[in-house]
ZADO-1210 file (C-alpha; in nm, 4 decimals, padded with zeros to 6 digits):
<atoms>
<atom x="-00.8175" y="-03.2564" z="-01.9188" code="UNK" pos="1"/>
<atom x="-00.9461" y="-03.1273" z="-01.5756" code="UNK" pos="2"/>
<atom x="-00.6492" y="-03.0497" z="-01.5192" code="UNK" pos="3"/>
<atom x="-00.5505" y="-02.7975" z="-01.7603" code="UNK" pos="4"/>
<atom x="-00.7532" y="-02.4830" z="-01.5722" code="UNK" pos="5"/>
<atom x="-00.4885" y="-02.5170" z="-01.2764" code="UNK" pos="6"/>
<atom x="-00.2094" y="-02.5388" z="-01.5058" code="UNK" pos="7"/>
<atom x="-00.3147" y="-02.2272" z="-01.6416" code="UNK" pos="8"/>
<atom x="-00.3849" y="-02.0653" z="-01.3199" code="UNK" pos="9"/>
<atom x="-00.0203" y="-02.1516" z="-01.1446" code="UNK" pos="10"/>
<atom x="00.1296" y="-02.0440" z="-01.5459" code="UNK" pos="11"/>
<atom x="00.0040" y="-01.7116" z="-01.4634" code="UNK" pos="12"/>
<atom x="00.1697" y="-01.5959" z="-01.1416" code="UNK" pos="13"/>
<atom x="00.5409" y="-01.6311" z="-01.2196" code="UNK" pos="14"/>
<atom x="00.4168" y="-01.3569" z="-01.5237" code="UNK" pos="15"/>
<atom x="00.2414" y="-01.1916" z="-01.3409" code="UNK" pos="16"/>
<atom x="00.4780" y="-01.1919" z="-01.0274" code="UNK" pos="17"/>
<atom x="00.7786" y="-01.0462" z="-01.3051" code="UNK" pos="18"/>
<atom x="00.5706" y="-00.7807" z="-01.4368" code="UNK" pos="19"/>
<atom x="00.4517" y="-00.6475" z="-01.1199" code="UNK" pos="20"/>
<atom x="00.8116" y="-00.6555" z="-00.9713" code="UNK" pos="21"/>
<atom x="00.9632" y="-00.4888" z="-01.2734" code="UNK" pos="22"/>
<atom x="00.6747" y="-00.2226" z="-01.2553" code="UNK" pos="23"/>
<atom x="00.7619" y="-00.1961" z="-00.9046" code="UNK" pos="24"/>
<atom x="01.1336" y="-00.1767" z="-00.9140" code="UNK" pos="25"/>
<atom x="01.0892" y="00.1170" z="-01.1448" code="UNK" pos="26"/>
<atom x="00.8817" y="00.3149" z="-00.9700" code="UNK" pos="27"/>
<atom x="01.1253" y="00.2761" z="-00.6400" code="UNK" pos="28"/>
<atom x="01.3927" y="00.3780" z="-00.8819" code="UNK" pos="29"/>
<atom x="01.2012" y="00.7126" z="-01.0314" code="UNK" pos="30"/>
<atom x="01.1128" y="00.7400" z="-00.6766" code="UNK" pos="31"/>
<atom x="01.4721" y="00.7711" z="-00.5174" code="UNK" pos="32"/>
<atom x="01.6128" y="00.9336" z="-00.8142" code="UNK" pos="33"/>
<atom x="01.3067" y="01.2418" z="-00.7889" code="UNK" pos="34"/>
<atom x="01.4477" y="01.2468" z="-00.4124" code="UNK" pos="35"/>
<atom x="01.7961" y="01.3856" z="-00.5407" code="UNK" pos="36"/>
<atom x="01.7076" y="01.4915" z="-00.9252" code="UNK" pos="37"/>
<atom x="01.4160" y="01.6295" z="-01.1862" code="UNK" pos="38"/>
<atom x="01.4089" y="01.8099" z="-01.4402" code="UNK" pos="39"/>
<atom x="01.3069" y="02.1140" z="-01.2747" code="UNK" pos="40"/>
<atom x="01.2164" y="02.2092" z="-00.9724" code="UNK" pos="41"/>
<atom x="00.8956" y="02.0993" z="-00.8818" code="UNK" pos="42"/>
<atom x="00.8013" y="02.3636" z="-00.7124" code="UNK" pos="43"/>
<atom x="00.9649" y="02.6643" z="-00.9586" code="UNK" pos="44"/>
<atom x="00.6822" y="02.8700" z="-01.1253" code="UNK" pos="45"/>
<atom x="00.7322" y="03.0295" z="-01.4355" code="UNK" pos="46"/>
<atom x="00.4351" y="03.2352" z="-01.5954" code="UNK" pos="47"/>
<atom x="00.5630" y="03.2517" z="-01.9120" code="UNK" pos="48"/>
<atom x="00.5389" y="02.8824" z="-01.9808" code="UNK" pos="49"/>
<atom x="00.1257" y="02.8566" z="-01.8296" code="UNK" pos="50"/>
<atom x="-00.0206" y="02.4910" z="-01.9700" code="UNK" pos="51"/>
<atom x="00.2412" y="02.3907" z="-02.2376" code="UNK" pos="52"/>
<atom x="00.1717" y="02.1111" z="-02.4180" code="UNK" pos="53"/>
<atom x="00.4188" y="01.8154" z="-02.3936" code="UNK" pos="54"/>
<atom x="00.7256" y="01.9134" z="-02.5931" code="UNK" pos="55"/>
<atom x="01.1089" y="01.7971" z="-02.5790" code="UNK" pos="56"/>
<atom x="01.1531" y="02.0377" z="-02.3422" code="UNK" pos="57"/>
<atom x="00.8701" y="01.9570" z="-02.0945" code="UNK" pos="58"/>
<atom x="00.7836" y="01.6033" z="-02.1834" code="UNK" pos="59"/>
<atom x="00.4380" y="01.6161" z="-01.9374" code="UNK" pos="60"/>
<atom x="00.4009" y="01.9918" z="-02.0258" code="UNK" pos="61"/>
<atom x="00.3475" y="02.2363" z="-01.7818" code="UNK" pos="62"/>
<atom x="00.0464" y="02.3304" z="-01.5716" code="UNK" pos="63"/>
<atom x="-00.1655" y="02.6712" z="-01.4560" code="UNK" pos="64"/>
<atom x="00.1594" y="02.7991" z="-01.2569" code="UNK" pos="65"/>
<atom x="00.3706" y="02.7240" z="-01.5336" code="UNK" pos="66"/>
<atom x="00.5249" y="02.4408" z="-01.3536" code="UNK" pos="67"/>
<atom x="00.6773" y="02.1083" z="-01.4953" code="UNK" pos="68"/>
<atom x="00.4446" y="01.8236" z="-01.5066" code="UNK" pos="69"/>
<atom x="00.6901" y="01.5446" z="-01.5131" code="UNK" pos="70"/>
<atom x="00.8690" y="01.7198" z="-01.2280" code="UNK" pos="71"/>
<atom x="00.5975" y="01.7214" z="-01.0019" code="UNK" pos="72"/>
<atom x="00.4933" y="01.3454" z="-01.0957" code="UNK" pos="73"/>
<atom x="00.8570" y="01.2474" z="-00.9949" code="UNK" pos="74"/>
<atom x="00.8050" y="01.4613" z="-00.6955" code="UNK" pos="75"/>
<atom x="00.4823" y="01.3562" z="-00.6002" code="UNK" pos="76"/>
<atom x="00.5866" y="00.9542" z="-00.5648" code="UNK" pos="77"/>
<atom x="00.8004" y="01.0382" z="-00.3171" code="UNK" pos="78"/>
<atom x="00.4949" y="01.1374" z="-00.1175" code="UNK" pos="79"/>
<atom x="00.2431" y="00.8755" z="-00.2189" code="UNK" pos="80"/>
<atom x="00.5139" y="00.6098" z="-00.1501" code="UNK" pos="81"/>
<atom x="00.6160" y="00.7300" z="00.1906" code="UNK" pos="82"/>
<atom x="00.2682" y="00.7635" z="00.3167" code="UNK" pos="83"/>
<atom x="00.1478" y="00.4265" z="00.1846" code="UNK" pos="84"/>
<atom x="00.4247" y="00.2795" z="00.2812" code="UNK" pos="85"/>
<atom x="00.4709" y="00.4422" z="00.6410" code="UNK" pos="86"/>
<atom x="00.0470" y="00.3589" z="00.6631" code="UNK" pos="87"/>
<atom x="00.1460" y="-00.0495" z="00.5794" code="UNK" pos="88"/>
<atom x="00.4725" y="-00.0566" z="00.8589" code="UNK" pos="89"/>
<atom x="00.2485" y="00.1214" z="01.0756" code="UNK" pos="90"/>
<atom x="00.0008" y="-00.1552" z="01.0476" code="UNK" pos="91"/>
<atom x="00.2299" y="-00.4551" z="01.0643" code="UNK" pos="92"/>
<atom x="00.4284" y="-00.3121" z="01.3515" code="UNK" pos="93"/>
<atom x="00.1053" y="-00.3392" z="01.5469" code="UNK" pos="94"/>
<atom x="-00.1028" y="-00.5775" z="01.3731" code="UNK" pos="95"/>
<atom x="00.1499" y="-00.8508" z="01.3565" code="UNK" pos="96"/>
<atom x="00.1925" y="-00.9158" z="01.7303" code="UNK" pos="97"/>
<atom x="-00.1504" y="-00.8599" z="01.8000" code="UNK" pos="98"/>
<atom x="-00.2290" y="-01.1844" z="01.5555" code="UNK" pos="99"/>
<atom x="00.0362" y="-01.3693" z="01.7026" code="UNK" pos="100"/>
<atom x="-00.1255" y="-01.3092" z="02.0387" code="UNK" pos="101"/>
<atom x="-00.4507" y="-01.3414" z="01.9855" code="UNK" pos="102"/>
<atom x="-00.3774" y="-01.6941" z="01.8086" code="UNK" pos="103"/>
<atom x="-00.2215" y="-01.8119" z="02.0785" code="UNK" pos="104"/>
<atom x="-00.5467" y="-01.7554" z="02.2995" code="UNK" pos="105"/>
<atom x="-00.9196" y="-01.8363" z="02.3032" code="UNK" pos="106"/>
<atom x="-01.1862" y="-01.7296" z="02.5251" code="UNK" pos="107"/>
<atom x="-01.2637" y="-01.3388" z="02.5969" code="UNK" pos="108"/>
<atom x="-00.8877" y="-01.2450" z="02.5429" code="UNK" pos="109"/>
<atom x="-00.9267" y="-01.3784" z="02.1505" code="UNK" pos="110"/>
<atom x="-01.2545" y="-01.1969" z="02.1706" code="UNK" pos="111"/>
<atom x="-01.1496" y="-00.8780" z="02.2791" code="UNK" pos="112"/>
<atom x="-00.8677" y="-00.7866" z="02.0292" code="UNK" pos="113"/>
<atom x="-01.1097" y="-00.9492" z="01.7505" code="UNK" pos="114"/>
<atom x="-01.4076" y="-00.7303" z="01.8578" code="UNK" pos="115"/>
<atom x="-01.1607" y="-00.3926" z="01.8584" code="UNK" pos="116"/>
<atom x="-01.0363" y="-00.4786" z="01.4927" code="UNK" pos="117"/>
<atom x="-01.4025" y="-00.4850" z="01.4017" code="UNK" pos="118"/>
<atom x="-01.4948" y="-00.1714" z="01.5820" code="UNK" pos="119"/>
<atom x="-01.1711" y="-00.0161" z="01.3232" code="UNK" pos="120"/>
<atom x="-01.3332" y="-00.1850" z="01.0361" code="UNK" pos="121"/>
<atom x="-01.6161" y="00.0641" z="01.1157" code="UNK" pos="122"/>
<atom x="-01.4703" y="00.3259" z="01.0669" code="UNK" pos="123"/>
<atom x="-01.2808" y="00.3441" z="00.6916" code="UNK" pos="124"/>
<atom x="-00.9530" y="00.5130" z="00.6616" code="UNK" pos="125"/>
<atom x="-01.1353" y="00.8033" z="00.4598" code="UNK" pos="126"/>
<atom x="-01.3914" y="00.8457" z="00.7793" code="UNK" pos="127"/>
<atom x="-01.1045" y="00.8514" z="01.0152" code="UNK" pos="128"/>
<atom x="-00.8943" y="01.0791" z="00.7737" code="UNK" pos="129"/>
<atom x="-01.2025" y="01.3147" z="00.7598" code="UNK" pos="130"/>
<atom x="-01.1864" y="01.3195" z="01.1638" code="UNK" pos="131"/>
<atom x="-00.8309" y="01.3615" z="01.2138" code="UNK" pos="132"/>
<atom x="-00.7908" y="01.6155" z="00.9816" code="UNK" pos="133"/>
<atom x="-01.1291" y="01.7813" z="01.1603" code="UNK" pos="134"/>
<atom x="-00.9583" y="01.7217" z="01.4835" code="UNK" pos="135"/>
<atom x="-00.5560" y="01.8144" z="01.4073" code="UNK" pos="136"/>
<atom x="-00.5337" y="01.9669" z="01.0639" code="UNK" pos="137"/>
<atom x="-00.4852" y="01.7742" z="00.7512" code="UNK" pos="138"/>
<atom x="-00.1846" y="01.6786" z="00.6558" code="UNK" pos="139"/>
<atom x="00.0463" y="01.3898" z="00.4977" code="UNK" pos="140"/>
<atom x="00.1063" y="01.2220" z="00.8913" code="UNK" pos="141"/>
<atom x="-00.2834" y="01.2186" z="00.9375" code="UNK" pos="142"/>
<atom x="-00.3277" y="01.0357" z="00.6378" code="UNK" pos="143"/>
<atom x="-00.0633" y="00.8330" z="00.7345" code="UNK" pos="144"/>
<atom x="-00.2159" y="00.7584" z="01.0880" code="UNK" pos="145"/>
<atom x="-00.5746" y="00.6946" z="00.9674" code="UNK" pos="146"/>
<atom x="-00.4391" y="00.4635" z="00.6597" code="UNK" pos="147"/>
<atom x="-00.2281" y="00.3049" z="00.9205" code="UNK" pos="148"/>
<atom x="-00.4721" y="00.2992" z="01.1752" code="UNK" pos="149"/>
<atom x="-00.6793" y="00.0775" z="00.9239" code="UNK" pos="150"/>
<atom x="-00.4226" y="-00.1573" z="00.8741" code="UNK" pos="151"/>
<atom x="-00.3832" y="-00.3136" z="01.1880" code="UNK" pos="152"/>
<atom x="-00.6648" y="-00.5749" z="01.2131" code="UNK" pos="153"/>
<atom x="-00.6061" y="-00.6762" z="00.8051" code="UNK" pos="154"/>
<atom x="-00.2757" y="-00.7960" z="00.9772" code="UNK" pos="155"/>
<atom x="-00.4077" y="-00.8703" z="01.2609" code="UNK" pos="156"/>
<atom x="-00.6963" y="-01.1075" z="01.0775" code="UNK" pos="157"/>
<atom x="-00.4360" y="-01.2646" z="00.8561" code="UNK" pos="158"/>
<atom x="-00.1742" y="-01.3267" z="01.1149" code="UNK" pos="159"/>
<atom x="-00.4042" y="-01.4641" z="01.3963" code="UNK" pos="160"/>
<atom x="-00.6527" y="-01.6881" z="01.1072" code="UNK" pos="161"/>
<atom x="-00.3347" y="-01.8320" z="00.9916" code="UNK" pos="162"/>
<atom x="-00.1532" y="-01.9045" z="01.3057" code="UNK" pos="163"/>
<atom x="-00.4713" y="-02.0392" z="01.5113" code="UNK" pos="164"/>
<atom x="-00.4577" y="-02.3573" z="01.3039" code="UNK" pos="165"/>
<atom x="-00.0509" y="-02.4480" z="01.3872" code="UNK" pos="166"/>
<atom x="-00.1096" y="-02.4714" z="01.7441" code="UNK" pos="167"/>
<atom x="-00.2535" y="-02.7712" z="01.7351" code="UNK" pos="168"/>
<atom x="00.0825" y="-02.9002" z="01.4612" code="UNK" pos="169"/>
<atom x="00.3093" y="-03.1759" z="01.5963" code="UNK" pos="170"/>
<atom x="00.6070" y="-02.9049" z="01.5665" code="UNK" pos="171"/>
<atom x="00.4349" y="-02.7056" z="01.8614" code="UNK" pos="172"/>
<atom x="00.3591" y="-02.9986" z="02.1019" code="UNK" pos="173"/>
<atom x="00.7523" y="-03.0624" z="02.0620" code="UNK" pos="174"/>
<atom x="00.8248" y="-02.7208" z="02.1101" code="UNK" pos="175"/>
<atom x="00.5749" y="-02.6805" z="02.4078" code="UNK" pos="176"/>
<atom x="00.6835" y="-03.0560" z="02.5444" code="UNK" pos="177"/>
<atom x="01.0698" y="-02.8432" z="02.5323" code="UNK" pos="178"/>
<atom x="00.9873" y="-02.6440" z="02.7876" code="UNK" pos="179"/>
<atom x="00.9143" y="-02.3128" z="02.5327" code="UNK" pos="180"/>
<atom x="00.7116" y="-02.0155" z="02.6431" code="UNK" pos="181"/>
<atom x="00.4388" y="-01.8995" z="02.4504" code="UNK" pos="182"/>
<atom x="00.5872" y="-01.6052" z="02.3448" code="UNK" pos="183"/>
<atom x="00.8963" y="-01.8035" z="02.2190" code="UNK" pos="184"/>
<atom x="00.6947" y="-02.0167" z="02.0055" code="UNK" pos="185"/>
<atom x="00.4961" y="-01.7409" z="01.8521" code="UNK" pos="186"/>
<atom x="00.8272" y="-01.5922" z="01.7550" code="UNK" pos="187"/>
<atom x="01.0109" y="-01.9169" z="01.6238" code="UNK" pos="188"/>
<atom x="00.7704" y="-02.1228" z="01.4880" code="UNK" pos="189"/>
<atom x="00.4262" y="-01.9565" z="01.4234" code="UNK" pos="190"/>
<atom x="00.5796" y="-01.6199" z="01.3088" code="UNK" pos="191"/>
<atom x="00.7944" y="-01.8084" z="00.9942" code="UNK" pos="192"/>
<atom x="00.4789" y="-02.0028" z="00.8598" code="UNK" pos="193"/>
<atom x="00.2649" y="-01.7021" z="00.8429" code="UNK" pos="194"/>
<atom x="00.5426" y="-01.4564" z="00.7229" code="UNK" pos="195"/>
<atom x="00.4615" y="-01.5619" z="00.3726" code="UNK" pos="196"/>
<atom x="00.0700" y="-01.4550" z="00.3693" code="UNK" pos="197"/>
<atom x="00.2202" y="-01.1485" z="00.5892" code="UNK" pos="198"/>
<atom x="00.4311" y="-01.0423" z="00.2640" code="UNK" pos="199"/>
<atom x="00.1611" y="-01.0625" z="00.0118" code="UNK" pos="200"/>
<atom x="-00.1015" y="-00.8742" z="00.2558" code="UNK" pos="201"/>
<atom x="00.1437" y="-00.5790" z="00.2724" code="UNK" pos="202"/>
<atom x="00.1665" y="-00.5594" z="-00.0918" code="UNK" pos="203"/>
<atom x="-00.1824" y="-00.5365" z="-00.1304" code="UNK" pos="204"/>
<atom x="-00.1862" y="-00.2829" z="00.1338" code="UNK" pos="205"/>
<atom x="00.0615" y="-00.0817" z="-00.0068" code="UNK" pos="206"/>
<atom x="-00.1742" y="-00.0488" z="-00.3497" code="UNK" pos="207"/>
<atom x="-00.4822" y="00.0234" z="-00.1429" code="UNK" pos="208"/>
<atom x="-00.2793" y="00.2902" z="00.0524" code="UNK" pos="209"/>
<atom x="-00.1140" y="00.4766" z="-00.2897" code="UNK" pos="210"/>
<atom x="-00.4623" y="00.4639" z="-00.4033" code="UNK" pos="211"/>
<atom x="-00.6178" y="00.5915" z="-00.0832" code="UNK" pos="212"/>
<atom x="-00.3468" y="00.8466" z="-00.0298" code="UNK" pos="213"/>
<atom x="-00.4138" y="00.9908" z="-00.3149" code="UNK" pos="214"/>
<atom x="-00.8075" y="00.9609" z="-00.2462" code="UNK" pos="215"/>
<atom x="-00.7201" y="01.1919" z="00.0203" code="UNK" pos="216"/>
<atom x="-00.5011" y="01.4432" z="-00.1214" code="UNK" pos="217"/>
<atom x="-00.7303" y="01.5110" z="-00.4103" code="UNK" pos="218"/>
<atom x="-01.0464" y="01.5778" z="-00.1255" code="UNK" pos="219"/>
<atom x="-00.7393" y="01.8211" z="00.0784" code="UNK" pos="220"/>
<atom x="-00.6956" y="01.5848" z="00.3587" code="UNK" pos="221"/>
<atom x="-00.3149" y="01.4438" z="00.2716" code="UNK" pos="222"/>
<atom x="-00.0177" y="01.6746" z="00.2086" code="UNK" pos="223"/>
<atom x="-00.1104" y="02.0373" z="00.1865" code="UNK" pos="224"/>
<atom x="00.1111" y="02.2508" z="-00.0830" code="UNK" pos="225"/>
<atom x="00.3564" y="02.3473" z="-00.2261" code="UNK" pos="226"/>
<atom x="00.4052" y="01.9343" z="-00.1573" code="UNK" pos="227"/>
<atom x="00.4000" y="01.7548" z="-00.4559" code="UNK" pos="228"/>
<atom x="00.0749" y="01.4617" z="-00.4502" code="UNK" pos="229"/>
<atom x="-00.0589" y="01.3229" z="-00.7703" code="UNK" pos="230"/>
<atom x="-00.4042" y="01.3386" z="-00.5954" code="UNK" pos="231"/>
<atom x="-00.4130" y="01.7149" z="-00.5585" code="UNK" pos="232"/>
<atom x="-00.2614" y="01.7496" z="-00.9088" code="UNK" pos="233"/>
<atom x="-00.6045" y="01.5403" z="-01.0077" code="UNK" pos="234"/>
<atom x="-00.8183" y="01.7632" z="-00.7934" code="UNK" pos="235"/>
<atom x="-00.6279" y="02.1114" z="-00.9651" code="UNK" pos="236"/>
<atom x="-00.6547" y="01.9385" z="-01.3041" code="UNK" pos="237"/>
<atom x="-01.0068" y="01.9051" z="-01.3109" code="UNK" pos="238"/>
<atom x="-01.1146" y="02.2615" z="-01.4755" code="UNK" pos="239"/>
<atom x="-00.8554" y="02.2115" z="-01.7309" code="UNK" pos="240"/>
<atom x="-00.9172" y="01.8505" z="-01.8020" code="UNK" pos="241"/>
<atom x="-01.0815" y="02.0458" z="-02.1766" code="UNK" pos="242"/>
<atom x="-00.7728" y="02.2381" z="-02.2272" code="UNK" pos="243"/>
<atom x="-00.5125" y="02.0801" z="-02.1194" code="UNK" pos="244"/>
<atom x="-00.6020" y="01.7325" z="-02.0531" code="UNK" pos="245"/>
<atom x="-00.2578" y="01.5952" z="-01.9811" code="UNK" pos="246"/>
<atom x="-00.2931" y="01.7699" z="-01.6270" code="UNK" pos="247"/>
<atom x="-00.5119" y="01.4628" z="-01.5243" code="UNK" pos="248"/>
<atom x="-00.3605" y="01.2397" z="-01.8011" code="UNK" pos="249"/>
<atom x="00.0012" y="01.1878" z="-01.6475" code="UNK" pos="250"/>
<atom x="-00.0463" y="01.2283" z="-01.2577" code="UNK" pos="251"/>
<atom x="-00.3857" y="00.9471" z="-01.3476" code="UNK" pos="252"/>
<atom x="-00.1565" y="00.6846" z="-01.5125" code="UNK" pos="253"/>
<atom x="00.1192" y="00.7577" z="-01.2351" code="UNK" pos="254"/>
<atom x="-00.1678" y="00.6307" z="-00.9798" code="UNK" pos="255"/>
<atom x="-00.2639" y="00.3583" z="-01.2069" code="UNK" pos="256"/>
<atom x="00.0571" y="00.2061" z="-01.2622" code="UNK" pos="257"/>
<atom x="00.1460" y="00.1960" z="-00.9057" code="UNK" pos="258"/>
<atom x="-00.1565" y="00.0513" z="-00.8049" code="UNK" pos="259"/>
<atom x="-00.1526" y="-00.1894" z="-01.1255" code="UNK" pos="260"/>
<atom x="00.2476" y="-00.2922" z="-00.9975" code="UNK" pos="261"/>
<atom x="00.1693" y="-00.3472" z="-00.6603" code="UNK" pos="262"/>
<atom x="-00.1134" y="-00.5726" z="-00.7178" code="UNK" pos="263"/>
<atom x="00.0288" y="-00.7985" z="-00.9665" code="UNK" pos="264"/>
<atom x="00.3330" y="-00.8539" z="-00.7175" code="UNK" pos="265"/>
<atom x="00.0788" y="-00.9272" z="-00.4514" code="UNK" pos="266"/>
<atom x="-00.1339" y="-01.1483" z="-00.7128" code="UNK" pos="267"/>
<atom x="00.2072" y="-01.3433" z="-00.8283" code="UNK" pos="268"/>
<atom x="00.3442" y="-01.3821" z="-00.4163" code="UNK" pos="269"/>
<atom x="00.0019" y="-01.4974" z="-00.3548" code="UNK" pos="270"/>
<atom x="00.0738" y="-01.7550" z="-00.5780" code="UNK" pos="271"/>
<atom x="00.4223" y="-01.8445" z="-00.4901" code="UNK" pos="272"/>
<atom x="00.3643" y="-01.8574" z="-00.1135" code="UNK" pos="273"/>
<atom x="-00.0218" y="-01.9652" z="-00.0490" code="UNK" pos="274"/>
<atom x="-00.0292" y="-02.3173" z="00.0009" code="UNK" pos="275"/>
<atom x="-00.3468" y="-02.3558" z="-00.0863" code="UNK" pos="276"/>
<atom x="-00.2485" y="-02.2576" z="-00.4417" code="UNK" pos="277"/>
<atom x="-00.0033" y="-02.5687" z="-00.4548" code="UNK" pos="278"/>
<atom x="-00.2025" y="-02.8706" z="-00.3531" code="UNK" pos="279"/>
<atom x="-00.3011" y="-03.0730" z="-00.6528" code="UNK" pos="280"/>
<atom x="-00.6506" y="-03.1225" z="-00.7299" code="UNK" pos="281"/>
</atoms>
């Protein structure tokens, strides 16, 4: 009987690992398909059709400028995927060989790189949004940066707590007793243990980032108009929310879906790849 709660537990991934890859794979879909198609253009304004309600011709309904709802949710996850997911390569590009480095070392080196992601972690992607945009204009690359900016030391944490234990595998020894250089090792042998934790970190990034992303453009700090973001739509729906409440309604469950997608994948790879999760109790 004790162990039925793991049973349960391990059940659960594969389900929820499906649902948040379906819920993904349609929102890359929508996503490519706003890139060459919607309904209307996005960015058309037509007076004479201010804050429809959702009909069969505009199944979202319109909004103040008499633009199509659905249109500009299509539109907008273009943006909210490009700068979440620009914000997660960003940080793995960087954060990924600074983990591999710094688990290859001890001492002040090890100390150094761990002591500069802290002094990031100080600073939260909003705070260093706020600054950029104070410092350069805000915009949907300054959200980018500061998102991306952020992202290095997760990597970096992940990569370098999970790779410091290997060195001291048999696998290593052999490869160091071969003659291999430091780098090389990093490369071929710690790299492909740690890739799996890698790939569920960047799908939780990727949720934090659509989320933060459009944190930012509803406070005016990600992309500036007429481009598309479900986060300014939020911010512009507000004084209507009374009237015409599916201006928040549709670009709110866009955000939530995403989010909700991306974290059940990174839930269900959690559970595929951590071995942690697989060792019996």
């Amino acid at each position: 009987m004790t162990f039925a709660a793991p049973k349960r537990m391990r059940a659960i991934g594969p389900r929820s690992l499906k649902i948040g890859l379906g819920l993904s794979v349609f929102i890359i879909l929508v996503t490519l398909l706003a890139l060459v198609w919607t309904p209307f253009d996005p960015l058309f304004q037509n007076p004479d059709a201010r804050l429809m309600a959702p009909d069969s011709q505009h199944l979202f309904g319109t909004d103040a400028l008499g633009r199509d709802v659905l249109s500009l949710v299509m539109a907008g996850a273009a943006n909210s995927v490009a700068v979440a997911g620009s914000a997660v390569i960003f940080g793995l590009a960087i954060g990924v060989p600074l983990g591999l480095w710094a688990a290859a070392r001890s001492g002040w080196r090890d100390d150094v790189v761990m002591r500069g992601g802290d002094l990031v972690f100080a600073f939260p992607s909003l705070l260093t949004a706020v600054m950029l945009a104070a410092a350069t204009g805000p915009s949907a690359f300054n959200a980018a940066l500061a998102l991306g900016v952020f992202n290095i030391p997760v990597f970096m944490r992940v990569v370098r707590g999970a790779g410091r234990g290997l060195w001291s595998r048999d696998f290593v020894t052999a490869a160091r007793a071969a003659g291999q250089s430091t780098r090389s090792i990093s490369i071929r042998h710690i790299l492909p243990h740690v890739l799996g934790l890698v790939v569920v970190q960047a799908a939780v990034q990727f949720a934090v980032g659509v989320a933060a992303e459009a944190g930012l453009s509803y406070l005016g700090l990600g992309a500036q108009p007429p481009a598309p973001s479900w986060g300014r739509m939020l911010a512009e729906s507000q004084t209507l929310i009374g009237t015409a409440p599916w201006l928040a309604i549709f670009p709110g469950l866009a955000i939530f879906a995403t989010v909700l997608a991306l974290s059940l994948t990174g839930d269900g790879l959690r559970d595929r790849l951590d071995p942690r999760l697989k060792r019996e109790v």
